[in-house]
N, C-alpha and C positions, 0 to 999 in steps of 0.2 A: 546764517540762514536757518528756519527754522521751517518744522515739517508738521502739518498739521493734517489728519485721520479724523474723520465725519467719520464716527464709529454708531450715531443716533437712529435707532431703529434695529439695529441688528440682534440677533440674539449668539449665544455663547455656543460655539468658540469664536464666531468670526472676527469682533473686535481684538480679540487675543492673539488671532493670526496674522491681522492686519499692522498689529500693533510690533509683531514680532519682524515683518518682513521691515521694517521702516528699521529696527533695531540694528537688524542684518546690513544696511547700508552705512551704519555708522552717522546720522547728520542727527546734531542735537541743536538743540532741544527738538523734542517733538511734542508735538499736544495735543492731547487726543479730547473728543468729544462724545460722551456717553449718556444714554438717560436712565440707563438702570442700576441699581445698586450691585448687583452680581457679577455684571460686565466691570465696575469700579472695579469693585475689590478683588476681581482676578486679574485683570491689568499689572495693578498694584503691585498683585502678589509675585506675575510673573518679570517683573522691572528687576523688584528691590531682591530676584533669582538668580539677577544678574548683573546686581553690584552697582543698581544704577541709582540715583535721587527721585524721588517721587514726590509731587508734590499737588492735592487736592484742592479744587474751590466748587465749591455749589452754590447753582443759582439753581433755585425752585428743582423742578425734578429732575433736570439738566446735572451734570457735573464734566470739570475741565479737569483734565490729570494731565499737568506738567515732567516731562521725564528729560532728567538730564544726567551728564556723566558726574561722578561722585568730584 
């Protein structure tokens, strides 16, 4: 089962906290959706803080960050 975070529109921190409570429950993968590059790379930053796999694709201004357990 896999958990998917409409993180598009939001601005920082939200995506970050959104992404943290889904972490909290344990259910992978999760896949989050972003359109900004800031919200990306703090995701990222705060996944791979927690020993988890990250994993990017971008379409146009969009980007999908795949996070799974290592």
């Amino acid at each position: 089962m896999e958990i998917t975070v409409d993180a598009r529109g939001l601005s920082c921190p939200q995506p970050v906290l959104l992404v943290a409570k889904e972490i909290e429950k344990g259910v992978f993968p999760i896949i989050v959706k972003v359109d900004g590059a800031t919200a990306c790379e703090n995701i990222r930053r705060f996944a791979l803080t927690r020993k988890l796999k990250v994993s990017i694709t971008e379409s146009g201004d969009e980007s999908i960050i795949t996070i799974q357990k290592e």
